[in-house]
NULOLO-469143 format. One record per residue (C-alpha): residue in three letters; x, y, z. Coordinates in steps of 0.02 Angstrom, whole numbers, plus 50000, padded with zeros to 5 digits. Example, Ala and Ser with C-alpha at 12.3 -4.5 7.8 and 13.67 -1.06 7.14 Angstrom:
2
Ala506154977550390Ser506844994750357
END
This chain:
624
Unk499114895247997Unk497584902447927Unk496384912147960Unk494904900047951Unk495404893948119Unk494624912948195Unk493034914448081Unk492074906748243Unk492784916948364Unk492714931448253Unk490804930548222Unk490454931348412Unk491554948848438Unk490864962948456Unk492004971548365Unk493124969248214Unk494534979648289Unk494904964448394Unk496044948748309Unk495884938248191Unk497544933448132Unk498134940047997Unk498964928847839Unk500564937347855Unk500974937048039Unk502524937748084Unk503454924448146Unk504304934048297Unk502454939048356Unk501914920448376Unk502134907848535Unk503064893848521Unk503264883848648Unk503274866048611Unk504194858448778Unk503814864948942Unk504264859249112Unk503384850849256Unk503564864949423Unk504314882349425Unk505994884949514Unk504964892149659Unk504064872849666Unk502524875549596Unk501664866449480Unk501724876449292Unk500224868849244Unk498634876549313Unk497414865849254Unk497214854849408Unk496904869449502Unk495294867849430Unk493774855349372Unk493514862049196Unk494464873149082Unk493114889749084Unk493344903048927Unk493984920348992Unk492464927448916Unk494054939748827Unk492984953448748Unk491594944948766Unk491974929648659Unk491344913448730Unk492454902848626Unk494054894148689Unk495624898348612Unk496694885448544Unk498264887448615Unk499014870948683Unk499714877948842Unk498474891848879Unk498194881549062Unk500184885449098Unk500904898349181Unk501684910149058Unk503044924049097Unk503724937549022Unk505824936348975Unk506734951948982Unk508554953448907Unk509274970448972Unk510664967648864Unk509674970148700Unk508604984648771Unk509025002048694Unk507675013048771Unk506795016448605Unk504825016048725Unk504055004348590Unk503624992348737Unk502565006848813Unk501855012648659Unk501254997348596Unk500534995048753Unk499825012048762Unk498865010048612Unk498314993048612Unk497434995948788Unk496915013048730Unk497735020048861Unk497515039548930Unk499045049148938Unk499395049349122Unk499325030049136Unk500655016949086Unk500494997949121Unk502334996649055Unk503675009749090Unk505505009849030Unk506795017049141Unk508605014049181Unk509845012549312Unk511665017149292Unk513505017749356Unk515285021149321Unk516235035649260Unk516755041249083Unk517535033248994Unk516705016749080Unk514895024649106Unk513565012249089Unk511675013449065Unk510564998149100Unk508894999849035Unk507524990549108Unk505734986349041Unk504284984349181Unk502414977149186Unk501334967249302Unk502604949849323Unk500914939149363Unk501484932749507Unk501174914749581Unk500694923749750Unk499974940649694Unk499974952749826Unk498724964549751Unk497404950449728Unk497604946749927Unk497694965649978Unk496284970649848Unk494884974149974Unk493384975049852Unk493884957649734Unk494504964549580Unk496024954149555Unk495734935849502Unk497254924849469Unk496584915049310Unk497204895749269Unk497194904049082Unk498904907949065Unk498974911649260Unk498684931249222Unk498244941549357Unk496794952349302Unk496034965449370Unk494074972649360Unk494174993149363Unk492364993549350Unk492334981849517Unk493954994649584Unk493305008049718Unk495095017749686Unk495685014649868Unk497595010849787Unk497924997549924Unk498654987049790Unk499825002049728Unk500684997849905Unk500844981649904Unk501334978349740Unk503374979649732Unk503564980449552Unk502124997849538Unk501224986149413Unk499314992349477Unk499265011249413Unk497895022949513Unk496985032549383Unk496485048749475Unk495335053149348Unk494155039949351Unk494725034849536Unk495065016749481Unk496645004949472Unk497164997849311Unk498394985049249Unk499424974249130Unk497994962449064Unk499484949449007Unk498514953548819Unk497704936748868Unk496694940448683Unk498144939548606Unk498804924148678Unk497284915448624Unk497584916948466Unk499444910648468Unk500084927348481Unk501344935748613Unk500634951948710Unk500734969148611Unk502394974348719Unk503404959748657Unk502974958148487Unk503424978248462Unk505164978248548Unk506424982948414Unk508014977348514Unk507154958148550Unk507514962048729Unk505634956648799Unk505094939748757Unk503664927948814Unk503164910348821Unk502924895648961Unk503824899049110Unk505574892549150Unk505594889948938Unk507324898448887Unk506824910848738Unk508074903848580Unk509784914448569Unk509794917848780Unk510754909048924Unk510034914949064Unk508304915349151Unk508714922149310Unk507584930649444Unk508514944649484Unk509204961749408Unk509884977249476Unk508634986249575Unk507284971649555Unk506514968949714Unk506414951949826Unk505574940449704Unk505214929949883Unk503924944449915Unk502714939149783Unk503424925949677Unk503464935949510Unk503324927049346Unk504724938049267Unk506484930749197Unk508134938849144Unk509624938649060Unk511044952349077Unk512924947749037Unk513524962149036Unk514784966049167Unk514084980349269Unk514974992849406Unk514884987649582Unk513665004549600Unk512285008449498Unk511015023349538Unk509195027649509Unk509095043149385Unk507485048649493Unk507495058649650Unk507395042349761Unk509215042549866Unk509275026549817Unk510695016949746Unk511044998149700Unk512774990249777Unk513544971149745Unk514564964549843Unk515844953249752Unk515794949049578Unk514404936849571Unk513074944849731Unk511654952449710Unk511254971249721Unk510444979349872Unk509814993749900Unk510795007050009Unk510805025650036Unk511205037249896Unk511815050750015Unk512285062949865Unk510455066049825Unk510015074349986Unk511745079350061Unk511705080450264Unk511135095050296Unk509215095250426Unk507835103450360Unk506035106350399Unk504885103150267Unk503335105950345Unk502255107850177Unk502735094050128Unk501915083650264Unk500475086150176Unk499775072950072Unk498615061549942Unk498715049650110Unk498135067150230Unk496345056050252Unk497085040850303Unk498055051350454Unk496655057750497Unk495695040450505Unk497025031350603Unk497115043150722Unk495385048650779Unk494855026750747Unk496485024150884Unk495795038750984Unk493845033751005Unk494425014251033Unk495445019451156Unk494295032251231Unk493135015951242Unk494085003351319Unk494575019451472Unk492595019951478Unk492445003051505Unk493815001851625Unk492925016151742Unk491275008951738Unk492134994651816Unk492735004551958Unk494475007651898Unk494435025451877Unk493105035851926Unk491515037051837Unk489785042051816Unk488395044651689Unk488845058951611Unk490655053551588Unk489795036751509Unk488625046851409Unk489695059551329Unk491175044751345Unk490415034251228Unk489815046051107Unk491275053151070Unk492115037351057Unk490785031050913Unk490755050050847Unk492605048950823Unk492615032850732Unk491105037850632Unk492065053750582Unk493635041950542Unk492605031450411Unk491775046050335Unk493775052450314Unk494325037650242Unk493115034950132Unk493555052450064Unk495235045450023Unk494255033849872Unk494375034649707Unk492525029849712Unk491745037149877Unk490045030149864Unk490835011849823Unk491395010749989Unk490324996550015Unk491234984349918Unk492704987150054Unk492114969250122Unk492104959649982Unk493894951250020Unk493514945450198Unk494564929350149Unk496234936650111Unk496254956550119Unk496834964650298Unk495974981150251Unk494334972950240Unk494434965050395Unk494824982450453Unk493374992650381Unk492424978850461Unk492874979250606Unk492644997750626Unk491164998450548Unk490604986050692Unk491274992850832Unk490245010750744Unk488834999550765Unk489134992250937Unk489635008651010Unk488075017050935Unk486845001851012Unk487915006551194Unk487465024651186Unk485755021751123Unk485455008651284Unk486215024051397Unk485115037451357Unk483715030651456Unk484635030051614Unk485085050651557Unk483895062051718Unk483225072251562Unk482595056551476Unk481495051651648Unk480985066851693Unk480075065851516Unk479625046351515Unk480005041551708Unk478845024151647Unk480505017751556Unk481335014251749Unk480644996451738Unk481714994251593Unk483454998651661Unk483884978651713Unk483524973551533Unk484384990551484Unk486154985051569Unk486094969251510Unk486014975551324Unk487444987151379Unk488504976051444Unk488234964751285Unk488524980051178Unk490024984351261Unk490744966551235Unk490514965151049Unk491364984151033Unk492844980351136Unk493014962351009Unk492634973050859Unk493804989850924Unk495534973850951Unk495134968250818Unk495074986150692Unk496844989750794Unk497614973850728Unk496864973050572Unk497464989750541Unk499084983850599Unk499204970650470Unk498864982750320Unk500584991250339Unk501594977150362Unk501894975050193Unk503584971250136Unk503554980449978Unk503684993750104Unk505164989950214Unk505135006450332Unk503015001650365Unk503704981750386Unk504414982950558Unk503334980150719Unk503534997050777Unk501935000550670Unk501174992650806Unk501844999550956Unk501135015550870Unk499555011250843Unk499345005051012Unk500275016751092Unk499405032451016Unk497805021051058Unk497995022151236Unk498905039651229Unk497455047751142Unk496265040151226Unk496825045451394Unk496915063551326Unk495285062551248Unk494435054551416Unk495425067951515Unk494685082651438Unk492825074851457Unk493105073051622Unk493645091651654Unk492015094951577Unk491085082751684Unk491755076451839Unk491955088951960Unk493195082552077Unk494245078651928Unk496205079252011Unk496285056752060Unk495545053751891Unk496735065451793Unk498325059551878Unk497675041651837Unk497435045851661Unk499065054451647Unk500055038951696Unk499005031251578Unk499415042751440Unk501265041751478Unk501195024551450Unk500595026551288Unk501915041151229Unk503035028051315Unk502615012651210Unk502715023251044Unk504445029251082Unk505125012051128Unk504655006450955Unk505195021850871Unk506995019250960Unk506885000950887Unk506365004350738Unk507685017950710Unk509045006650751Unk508394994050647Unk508015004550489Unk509855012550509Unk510804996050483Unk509234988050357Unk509914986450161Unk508234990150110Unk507145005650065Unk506855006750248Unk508605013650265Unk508215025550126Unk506585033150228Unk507675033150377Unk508935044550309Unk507675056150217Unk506895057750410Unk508325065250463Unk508835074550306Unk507485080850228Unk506425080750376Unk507665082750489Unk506965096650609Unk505255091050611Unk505895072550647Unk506915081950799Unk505445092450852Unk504415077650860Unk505495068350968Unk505765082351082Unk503985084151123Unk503915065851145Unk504945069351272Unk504325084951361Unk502665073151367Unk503405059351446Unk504225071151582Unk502515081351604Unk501295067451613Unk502365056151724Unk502335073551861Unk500595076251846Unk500385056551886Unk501415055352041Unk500955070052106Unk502295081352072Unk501125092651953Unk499565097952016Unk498215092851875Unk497535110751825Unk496605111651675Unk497685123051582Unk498975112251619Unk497905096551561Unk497405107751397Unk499435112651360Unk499925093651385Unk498465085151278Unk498925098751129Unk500725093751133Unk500265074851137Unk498915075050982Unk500345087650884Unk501685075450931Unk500535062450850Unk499955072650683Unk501695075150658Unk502415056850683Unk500905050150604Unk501255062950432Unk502895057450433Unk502485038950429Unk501595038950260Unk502895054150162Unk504275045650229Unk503915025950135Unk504905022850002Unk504155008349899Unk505274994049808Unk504704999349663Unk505774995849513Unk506895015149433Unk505625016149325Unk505475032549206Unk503705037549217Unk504155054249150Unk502265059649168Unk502555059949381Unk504345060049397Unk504925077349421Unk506765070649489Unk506945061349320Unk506445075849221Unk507685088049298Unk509015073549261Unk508745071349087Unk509015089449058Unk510395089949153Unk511425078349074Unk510605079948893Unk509625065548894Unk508085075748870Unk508695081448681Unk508175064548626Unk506335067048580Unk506105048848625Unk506295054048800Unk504725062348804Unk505585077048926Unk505565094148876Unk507395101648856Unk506875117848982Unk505305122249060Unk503975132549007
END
């Protein structure tokens, strides 16, 4: 080739640090591809170019100008031979500097899995980027657009600058491809080195491995000297969750067993000589024994318990006002009043929390850019709707307020045009408020994230919906109904049934999650390990609830306030404390990974068995 070929393209960069060719590249850095075939093995078609009019330029660093690569409208793949991989890191260093990359990110991470016993100990090393899926998960979650799945090449690429740093995509990616910078509060990726491929070149990664154990061309091409282009390796998630654009090849005959050398109890079993592996419980990492763990509750995801709680609590605070004002419990204007504005106060106070949980706070508006395919933007708009309707209800009801016509009595004449706004207020808030609960629903059933994939996630978000609700309505009324005792006993029954519907699915799911070969069995076993006593306080509570509530409701209890005040604290710790565990508890089907720069469990490993003498390793032999 020469050079000539670039001297267009190279006059339109804005920089010179970005290719042209050079005369001596090497051969094992170049594509070559000369046959492809017509669909993938999961049916679709490999070329992308009817997916669209016209072929459009990338615009890669700014450069106008089409590459010439024959096949740069076909879906390309990476190829990854764990056989040939020795752990050397080139892959991530190469990487690393040709994205420019700060220390605490990696869009490719080396790590290992491994099994046996000496003398037949084996070590599986295992190279990891963004796969560029055929149905990429992060481009549907991403709320705010940043993901675009381009006919060039099919890479997935992502926008930071676009990126408001709400990490969605970091949960439902299974392969931990997105990486959450927390100092710039923005996601960043594998960009496929899409520059590179225009010029005939394979991405940075691939063209630095030293072991030729990553390769990259057309997918479903066979890279010369392999025999395999399978879709699965040990500890390699469900490619049916996203449709990765990954192969492999690994001969090698591996133990039935093979373990994660981070602090995940997780561990890979086959059954047979030819199934695959699934995860199960590595119950040598945590042991038996109960514990409490109460710091540890605490979170990066404390916001987001926060939000789904008080969002559940003023929807169902709502609905209980709307039910009285029909005559089903009792009611009156100060119960409306103060009803509804605590219901839009505690939703506006859930946005403002979640918000807080952004990389980029003051982006938040971008949220509903992905109407079309993201759940959580359906779900920010819908609460920021019901905020709205809610608001417009409260605002219609302070007229009808005796302070408000002692001051303007004139505004009487308006009260029939008044309750007609209401009751159209209070329509479009109770549509908005179902629709926030199952939206919300829908962003944590994400099967990268088996324990969070079961419908028990729903059950609990209704359930603590109508729970804390009731408990919230209850103590207004104390405050503002004198004759409080029918209503209370009403809204204990109702509150039981909440605390009733939440346990139901929590007995569900913990059957299912006990007998799952998935993470889910993983985050099942660390709830009653590591979290043991808190998991059995919880569910003792749940209990004493049920038992209280259901007295004061048939009449065995006499409704006192103190009484009232003791339950409702019991019910809204029962549900800090279920909802806490629900996002420490996830375990993610994330591939064993290294990433030495966050994983504390790996660190303590490689000193422990001398990996960490290897400078390579990156792990300091003892702490400082």
């Amino acid at each position: 080739m020469s050079v000539e070929l670039f001297e267009s393209i190279a006059a339109q960069r804005p920089s010179e640090s970005i290719f042209p060719l050079r005369d001596n590249e090497p051969e094992y850095a170049k594509l070559r591809d000369e046959h492809t075939q017509e669909r993938n093995r999961y049916g679709a078609l490999i070329s992308l170019v009817e997916q669209i009019e016209e072929a459009e330029s990338l615009n890669i660093n700014g450069v106008s100008e089409k590459g010439f690569n024959p096949h740069r409208n076909k879906q390309h793949a990476f190829h990854f031979t764990a056989d040939n991989c020795i752990g050397c890191h080139a892959c991530e260093s190469a990487c690393s500097e040709k994205n420019d990359l700060a220390p605490h990110l990696s869009f490719r991470s080396v790590g290992y899995v491994e099994g046996g016993s000496y003398p037949n100990y084996t070590r599986m090393n295992i190279s990891m980027a963004c796969n560029h899926c055929d149905d990429p998960v992060c481009l549907k979650g991403c709320p705010t657009r940043a993901y675009t799945k381009h006919p060039e090449y099919g890479a997935v690429l992502q926008d930071p600058d676009i990126c408001f740093g709400c990490g969605y995509c970091t949960w439902v990616c299974p392969y931990n491809a997105p990486q959450l910078d927390p100092v710039n509060g923005q996601v960043e990726k594998c960009n496929m080195c899409v520059d590179r491929l225009e010029v005939g070149l394979k991405p940075a990664c691939v063209s630095a491995c030293l072991g030729n154990a990553l390769d990259f061309g057309v997918v479903e091409n066979t890279p010369d000297n392999r025999v395999q282009t399978d879709t699965r390796i040990p500890g390699f998630p469900d490619p049916k969750i996203s449709h990765p654009n990954i192969r492999f090849q690994q001969t090698r005959t591996l133990p039935a067993e093979m373990t994660r050398p981070d602090s995940a109890p997780i561990k890979y079993h086959r059954e047979g000589t030819a199934g695959a592996y699934t995860p199960v419980i590595d119950r040598a990492t945590e042991g038996e024994q109960e514990q409490w763990n109460l710091r540890r509750l605490s979170s990066r995801e404390n916001p987001l318990v926060l939000f789904t709680l008080a969002s559940q609590a003023g929807i169902g605070l709502y609905f209980l006002l709307l039910a009285a004002a029909t005559g089903m419990l009792a009611n009156s204007v100060a119960l409306q009043f103060w009803g509804v504005l605590g219901s839009a106060a505690l939703m506006g106070a859930g946005l403002l929390l979640s918000a807080s949980h952004l990389g980029k706070p003051m982006r938040f508006y971008r949220g509903f850019n992905n109407l079309r395919h993201s759940p959580m933007a359906r779900e920010g708009l819908g609460a920021a709707l019901f905020l709205l309707f809610a608001g417009l209800h409260w605002l219609c009801l302070i007229p009808a307020q005796a302070w408000w016509l002692d001051m303007l009595p004139r505004t009487q004449a308006l009260a029939a045009a008044l309750d007609t706004a209401v009751a159209v207020f209070a329509v479009c808030a109770a549509l908005s408020g179902i629709a926030t609960i199952y939206y919300m629903y829908r962003c944590y059933r994400i099967p990268a994230r088996p324990f969070w994939d079961h419908w028990q996630t729903a059950t609990a978000f209704v359930g603590n919906c109508i729970a804390l609700g009731a408990i919230v309505s209850g103590l207004i009324t104390l405050a503002s109904v004198p004759a409080h005792t029918p209503t209370l006993a009403a809204l204990s029954l109702l509150a039981g049934l909440g605390v009733a519907i939440e346990a139901m699915g929590l007995l569900a799911h913990a059957r299912a999650m006990r007998t799952a070969h998935s993470e889910g069995a993983v985050s099942q076993y660390v709830q009653r390990t590591t979290f043991g006593l808190t998991y059995r306080l919880r569910n003792v509570l749940m209990g004493i609830n049920l038992a209280l509530l259901g007295g004061i409701g048939s009449g065995l209890l006499a409704p006192s306030a103190g009484l009232w005040v003791a339950v409702s604290t019991s019910v809204l710790a029962v549900a800090f404390i279920g909802r806490a565990l629900f996002y420490v508890l996830v375990v993610p089907t994330t591939m064993p990974g290294a990433f030495f720069w966050k994983n504390k469990g790996f660190e303590q490993h490689a000193r422990d068995i001398g990996l960490a003498c290897n400078p390579a390793v990156g792990v300091a032999l003892s702490d400082h």
